[in-house]
C-alpha positions as CSV (number, residue, x, y, z in Angstrom):
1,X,-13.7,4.1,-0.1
2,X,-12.5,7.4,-0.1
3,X,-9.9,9.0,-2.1
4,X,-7.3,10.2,0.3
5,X,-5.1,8.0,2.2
6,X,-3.4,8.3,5.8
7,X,-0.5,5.7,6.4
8,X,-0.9,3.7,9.3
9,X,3.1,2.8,9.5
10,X,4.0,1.7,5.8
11,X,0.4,1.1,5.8
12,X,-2.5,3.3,3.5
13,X,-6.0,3.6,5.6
14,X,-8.4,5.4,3.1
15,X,-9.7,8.5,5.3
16,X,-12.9,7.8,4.8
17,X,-15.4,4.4,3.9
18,X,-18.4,3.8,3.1
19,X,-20.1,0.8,4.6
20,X,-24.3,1.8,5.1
21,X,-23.2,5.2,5.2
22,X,-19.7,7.4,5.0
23,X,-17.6,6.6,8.2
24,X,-14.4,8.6,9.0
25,X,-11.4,7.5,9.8
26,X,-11.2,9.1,13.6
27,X,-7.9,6.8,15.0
28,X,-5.0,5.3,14.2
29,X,-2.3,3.3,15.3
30,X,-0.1,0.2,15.8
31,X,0.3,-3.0,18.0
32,X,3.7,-3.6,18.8
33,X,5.0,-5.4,21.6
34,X,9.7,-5.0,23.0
35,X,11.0,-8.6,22.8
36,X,15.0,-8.2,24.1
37,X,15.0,-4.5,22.9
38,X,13.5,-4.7,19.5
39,X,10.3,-3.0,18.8
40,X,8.1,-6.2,16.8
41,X,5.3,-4.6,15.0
42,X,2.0,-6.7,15.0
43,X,-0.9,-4.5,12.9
44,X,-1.6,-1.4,12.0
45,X,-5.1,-0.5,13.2
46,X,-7.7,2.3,11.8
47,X,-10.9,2.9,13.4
48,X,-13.6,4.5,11.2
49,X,-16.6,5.9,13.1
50,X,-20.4,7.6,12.2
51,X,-19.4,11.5,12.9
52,X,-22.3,11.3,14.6
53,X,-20.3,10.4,17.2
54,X,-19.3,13.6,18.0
55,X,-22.5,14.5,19.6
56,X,-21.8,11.7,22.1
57,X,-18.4,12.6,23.1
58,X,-18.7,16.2,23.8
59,X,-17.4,16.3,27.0
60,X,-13.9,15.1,26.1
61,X,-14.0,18.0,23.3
62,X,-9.8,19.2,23.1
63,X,-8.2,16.3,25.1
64,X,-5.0,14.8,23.8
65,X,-5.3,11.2,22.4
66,X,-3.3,10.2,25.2
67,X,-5.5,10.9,27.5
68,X,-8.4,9.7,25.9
69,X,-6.6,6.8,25.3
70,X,-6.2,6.0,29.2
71,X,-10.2,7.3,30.1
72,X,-11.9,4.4,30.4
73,X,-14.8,6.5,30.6
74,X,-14.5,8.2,27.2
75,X,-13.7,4.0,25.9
76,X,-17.1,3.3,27.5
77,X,-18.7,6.4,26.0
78,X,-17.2,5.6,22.2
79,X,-18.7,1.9,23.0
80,X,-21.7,2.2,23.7
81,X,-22.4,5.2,21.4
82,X,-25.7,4.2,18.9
83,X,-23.4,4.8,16.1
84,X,-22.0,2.7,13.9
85,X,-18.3,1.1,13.8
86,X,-15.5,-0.2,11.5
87,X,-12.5,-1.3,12.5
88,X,-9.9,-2.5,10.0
89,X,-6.7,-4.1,10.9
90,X,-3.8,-4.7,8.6
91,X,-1.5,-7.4,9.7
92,X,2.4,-6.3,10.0
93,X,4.0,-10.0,11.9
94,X,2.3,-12.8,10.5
95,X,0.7,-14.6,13.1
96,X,-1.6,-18.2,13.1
97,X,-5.0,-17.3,14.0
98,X,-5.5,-19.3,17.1
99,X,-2.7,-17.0,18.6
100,X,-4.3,-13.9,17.3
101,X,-7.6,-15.1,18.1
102,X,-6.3,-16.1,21.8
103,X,-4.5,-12.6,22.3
104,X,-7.7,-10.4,21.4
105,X,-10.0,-13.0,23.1
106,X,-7.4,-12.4,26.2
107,X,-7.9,-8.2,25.5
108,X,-11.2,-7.8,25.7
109,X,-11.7,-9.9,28.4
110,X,-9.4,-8.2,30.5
111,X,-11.1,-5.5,29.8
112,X,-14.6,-6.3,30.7
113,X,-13.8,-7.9,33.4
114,X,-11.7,-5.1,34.9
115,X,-15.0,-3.2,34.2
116,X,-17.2,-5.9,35.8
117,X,-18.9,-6.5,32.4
118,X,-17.7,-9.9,31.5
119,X,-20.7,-11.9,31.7
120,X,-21.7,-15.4,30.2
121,X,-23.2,-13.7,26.9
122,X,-19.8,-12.3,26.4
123,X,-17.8,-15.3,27.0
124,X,-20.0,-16.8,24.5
125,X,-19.5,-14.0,21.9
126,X,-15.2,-14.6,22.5
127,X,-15.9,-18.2,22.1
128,X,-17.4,-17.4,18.6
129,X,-14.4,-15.0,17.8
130,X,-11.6,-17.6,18.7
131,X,-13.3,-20.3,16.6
132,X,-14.0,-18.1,13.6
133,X,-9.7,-17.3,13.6
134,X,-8.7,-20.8,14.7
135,X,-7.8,-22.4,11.1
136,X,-6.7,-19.2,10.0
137,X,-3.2,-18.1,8.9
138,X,-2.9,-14.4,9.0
139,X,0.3,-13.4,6.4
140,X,1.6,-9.9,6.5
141,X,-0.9,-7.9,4.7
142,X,-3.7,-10.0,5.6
143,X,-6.7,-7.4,6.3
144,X,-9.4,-7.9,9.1
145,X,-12.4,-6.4,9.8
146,X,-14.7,-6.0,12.6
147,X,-18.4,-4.1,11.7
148,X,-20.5,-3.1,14.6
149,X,-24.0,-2.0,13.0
150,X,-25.3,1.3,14.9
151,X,-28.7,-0.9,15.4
152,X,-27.4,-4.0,16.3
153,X,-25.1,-5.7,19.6
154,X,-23.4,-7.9,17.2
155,X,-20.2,-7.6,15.3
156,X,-19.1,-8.9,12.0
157,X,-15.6,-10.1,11.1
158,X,-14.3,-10.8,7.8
159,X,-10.6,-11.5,6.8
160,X,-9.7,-10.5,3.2
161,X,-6.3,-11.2,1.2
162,X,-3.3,-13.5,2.0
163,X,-5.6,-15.2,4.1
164,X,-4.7,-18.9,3.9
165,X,-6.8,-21.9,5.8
């Protein structure tokens, strides 16, 4: 891991990891969700990227994060880059993981199938996420990770500390 650190909310996110290679931290941010006016904070997220990238997403070059943010397009483009991908999420709200594993199973299918890309291969791959989370306990701190190798469709998710089953 690298030596500097960028705080994610009260959380640190070394700038830089090293999984087959170096990847830099290129986003940040947090989930959070208003329940009767007060802002609940739910992880803190960092996305660590090949720069390699780069040479994929050239035509975005000076946009705001906001608007990147909102382009499916550049989302599509970041996706399907051959590049590899880390993301590490920090957990703020302890949550069970059949809820956490139901709200990112409900994400990402939204997403899809507002994209008209959720197929049975990808209902199969959720399946697989929900179940891994399902007798998990995810207590603030709790640390999850989600790999997607540059030469592979598949992703792999670990869970590390204050983890209980």
């Amino acid at each position: 891991m690298g030596s500097e650190m960028v705080m994610v909310d009260e959380f640190p996110f070394p700038s830089q990891i090293t999984t087959t290679k170096p990847l830099s931290l290129l986003g940040h941010g947090i989930t959070d969700m208003e329940i009767h006016f007060l802002q609940i904070k739910f992880t803190a997220i960092g996305v660590y990227l090949d720069p390699e990238i780069v040479g994929h997403l050239k035509q975005w070059k000076g946009k705001p994060g906001k608007v990147l943010a909102e382009d499916d397009d550049f989302f599509d483009a970041v996706a399907s880059a051959p590049v590899e991908k880390f993301f590490r999420i920090v957990v703020i709200k302890e949550i069970k993981g059949s809820q956490y594993g139901g709200l990112l199973e409900g994400a990402v299918r939204d997403r899809l199938a507002a994209e008209d890309k959720y197929e049975e291969e990808e209902e199969a791959a959720l399946e697989k996420v929900v179940e891994f989370f399902q007798s998990k306990y995810c207590k603030s701190k709790s640390v999850i990770t989600f790999h997607f190798p540059a030469t592979s469709n598949t992703a792999e998710v670990h869970t590390a500390m204050k983890l209980s089953h």
